[in-house]
C-alpha positions, 0 to 999 in steps of 0.5 A: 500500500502507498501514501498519497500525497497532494503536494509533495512530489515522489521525486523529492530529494532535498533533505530532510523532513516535510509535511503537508497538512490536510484536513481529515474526517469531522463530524457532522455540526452546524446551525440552522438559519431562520430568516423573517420576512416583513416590513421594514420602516424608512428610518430602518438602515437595512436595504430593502429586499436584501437579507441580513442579519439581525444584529441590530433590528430597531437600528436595521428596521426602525422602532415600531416596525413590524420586523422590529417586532418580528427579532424581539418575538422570534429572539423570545423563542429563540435566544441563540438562533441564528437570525436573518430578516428579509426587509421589505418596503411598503407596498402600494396602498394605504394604511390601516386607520382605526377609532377610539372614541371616548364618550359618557359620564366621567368619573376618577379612576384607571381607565385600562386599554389594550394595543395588540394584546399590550395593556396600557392603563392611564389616570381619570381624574374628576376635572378631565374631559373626554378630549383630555382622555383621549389625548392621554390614551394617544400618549400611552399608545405613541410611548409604547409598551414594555415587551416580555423581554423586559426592553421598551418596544413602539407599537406597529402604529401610532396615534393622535386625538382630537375632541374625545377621538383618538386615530389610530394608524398602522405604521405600515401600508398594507391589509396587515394592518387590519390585524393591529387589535385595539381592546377595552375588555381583553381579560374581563377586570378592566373596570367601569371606565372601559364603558367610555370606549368606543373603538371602530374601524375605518380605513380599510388598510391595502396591499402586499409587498412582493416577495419576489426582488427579495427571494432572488437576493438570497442567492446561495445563503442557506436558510432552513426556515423563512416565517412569514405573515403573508398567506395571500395567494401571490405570496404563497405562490412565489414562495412556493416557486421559490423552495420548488423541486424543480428550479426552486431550493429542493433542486438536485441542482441546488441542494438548498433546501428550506421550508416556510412557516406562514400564518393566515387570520381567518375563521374555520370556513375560511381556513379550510378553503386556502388550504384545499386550494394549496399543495405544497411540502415545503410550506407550513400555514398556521391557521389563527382565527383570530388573535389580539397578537398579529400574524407578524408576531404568530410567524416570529414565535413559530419559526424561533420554536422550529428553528429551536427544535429543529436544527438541521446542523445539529450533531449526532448527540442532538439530531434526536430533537428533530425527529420529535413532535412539535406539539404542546411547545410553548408559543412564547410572547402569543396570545390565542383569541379572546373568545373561547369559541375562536380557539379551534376545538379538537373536531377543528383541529382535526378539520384543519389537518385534513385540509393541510393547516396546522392548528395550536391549542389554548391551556385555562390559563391563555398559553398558546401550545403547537398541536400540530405542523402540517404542511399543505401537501396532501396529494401526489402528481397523480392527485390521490391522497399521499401522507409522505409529506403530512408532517414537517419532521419527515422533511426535516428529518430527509434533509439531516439525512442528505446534508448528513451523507453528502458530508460522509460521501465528500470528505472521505472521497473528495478526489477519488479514482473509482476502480472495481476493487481495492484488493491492496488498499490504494490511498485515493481510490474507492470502489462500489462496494466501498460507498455502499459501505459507507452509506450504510455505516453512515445510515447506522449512525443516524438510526443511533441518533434517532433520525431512521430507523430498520438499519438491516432492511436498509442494509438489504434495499440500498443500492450503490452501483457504477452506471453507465458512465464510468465515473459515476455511480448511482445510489438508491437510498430508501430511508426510513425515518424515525415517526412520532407518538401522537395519538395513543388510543384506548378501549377502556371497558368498564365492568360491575364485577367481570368475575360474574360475566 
């Protein structure tokens, strides 16, 4: 058996000693990258439909601006993850403009409000008008709120008053806006002054940014997850086009990968209809009937627990993680709908996950948990019902697998000669039999780490062969994957006294 060399050359005769140093086997580690898509303010220093990192989101997407809201909440799920932002500029259109009026008798006390689940509460005294009210409720709301993360945050819109009226308008162009929930009786012991509120709606805010001009910036940056709170139909088509398997990230061609995290706010009927109108692996939309928390604020909290639990560049002692459900994780900083009959029952959820939307539960004490993630893929090329996709682990657990294999299959092979066998174990080449071996080796060490499981009949299916051309061989790899536990069933048969029966 010889050593190969890759710079020092056999007919080397100058004394004495040399070395060249090379980079051997490692193991398999790295992290996954969440990337928020939304809106950025014109004060924000971060270019519009260009990605970066979040290192500085009220510098890079100006204070009171939804991406701002979108680092704070996904950082509160998330605290290490690798965060990167997609900023977008408004869109053609208008904002979304709300009332608060204040009208009746006044009388001394706290008058409590709530912006986007945030409450604000301000003094009454005897001698104030409504006009001097409803200035004091356009303060609070232009100072803001303290976030759950202990730091002061500007709301996604501001206010002004005038005469016992106080505008309410989104700091955003665009029907988002629609979502910014203005309340007087969000938990029920408000108290008697919330009576002189009354809130409206007026101007109808309009519009989507484009995804696409941003999407194509990505370039070849990895991004496991992208959350974002549009679940329009554009929106979802370009992002579709974007992570395709054919021309998109899942191209053999790209080996990018990627999956999508969307939230839609609408009822059980409204759900059910996008999603039948959707057939899509690589997108999960998380139905929310309605919430005083917008989509914004859903998308952030959801891609930062994804992202969390599943990182695709976890090593072997960590990669477990992935194959586990996602369901009763704690959606940090959300808050479900106010009214009971708006959090989706179990029969909903189960209408949901058919319909390919995934759904969240509400505990007695208003925490917002995961049920379940599906994706809206639910039929194959040939339009019959298809299960393989239902879940976002298999996803993540088939792309662990190939990141995983290609590392084994690079590293250890980077530049070699292929020959039918290897009886004197030449240095630098490799043979059929050799890469099957190594996939397998490679496939048990991802069974021990709980991403698949059947080592032997994989053992006994997998394919490794030299085709045609005789520099290439072709592999069929039947993974199996790890499944979860969610649903146990039991028959429990209650008897008097079975001894008698």
């Amino acid at each position: 058996m010889s050593v190969a060399f890759n710079r020092i050359p056999g007919t080397l005769r100058v004394p004495l000693f040399y070395a060249e140093v090379n980079s051997g086997l490692s193991y398999y580690s790295g992290n996954s990258k969440l990337l928020l898509v939304g809106q950025k303010l014109s004060g924000g220093t971060a270019v519009a439909d260009t990605p970066v990192q979040c290192v500085d989101p009220v510098g890079q997407f100006g204070a009171g601006s939804m991406l701002a809201e979108m680092v704070r909440i996904a950082r509160l799920n998330a605290p290490f993850a690798d965060l990167w932002a997609l900023p977008l500029a408004d869109p053609s259109g208008v904002a979304q403009i709300k009332s608060i009026t204040v009208a009746g008798s006044v009388t001394p006390g706290t008058l409590t409000f709530y912006v986007n689940g945030k409450k604000h509460q301000i003094a009454v005294l005897a001698t104030d008008t409504v006009t001097t009210i409803a200035a004091g409720i356009a303060a609070s709301i232009n100072a803001g709120y303290v976030g759950t993360d202990g730091f002061g945050q500007k709301h996604v819109c501001s206010a002004t008053s005038a005469a016992g009226v106080v505008t309410v308008t989104a700091a955003h162009i665009g029907a988002l806006g629609a979502q910014i929930a203005i309340d007087k009786d969000l938990v029920g012991d408000e108290g008697p002054l919330a009576a002189l509120l009354t809130i409206a709606s007026g101007t109808a805010g309009t519009g989507v940014p484009s995804l696409s001009n941003g999407l194509a910036n990505c370039g070849a940056t990895e991004f496991d997850f992208i959350a974002m709170p549009y679940a329009d139909t554009t929106s979802l088509d370009t992002m579709k086009g974007f992570l395709s398997d054919v021309g998109g990230r899942w191209d053999p061609s790209y080996q990018m990968y990627g999956h999508a995290l969307a939230v839609s706010f609408g009822n059980l009927s409204a759900q059910t209809t996008l999603g039948a109108g959707r057939n899509d692996q690589h997108m999960t939309i998380m139905g929310v009937a309605d919430s005083p928390d917008p989509s914004w604020r859903w998308a952030a909290a959801l891609g930062g627990q994804v992202v969390l639990h599943k990182n695709l560049g976890a090593d072997l002692t960590q990669a477990g993680e992935i194959s586990r459900p996602m369901q009763t994780l704690v959606l940090q900083g959300i808050r479900g709908p106010k009214l009971k009959a708006n959090q989706w029952a179990p029969v909903d959820r189960q209408t949901l996950y058919f319909s390919g939307i995934a759904g969240y539960a509400v505990a007695n004490d208003g925490t917002v948990t995961i049920d379940r993630l599906v994706t809206t893929y639910r039929t194959n090329a040939g339009g019959q019902n298809d299960t393989t996709w239902l879940d976002i682990e298999t996803l993540c657990q088939t792309v662990y697998t190939v990141r995983f294999l290609r590392l084994q299959i690079t590293q250890k092979h980077p530049r070699d000669a292929l020959i039918p066998d290897n009886p004197n174990n030449l240095q630098g080449f490799t043979t059929p039999g050799e890469l099957k071996a190594d996939v397998i080796h490679a496939y048990s060490l991802l069974c021990r780490a709980g991403i698949a499981k059947n080592l032997q009949l994989f053992a006994d299916s997998v394919i490794v062969e030299q085709a045609a051309d005789p520099n290439r061989v072709n592999a069929f790899i039947p993974l199996d994957v790890a499944n979860q536990l969610r649903v146990f069933a039991a028959n429990v048969t209650t008897s008097l006294n079975r001894a008698t029966v």
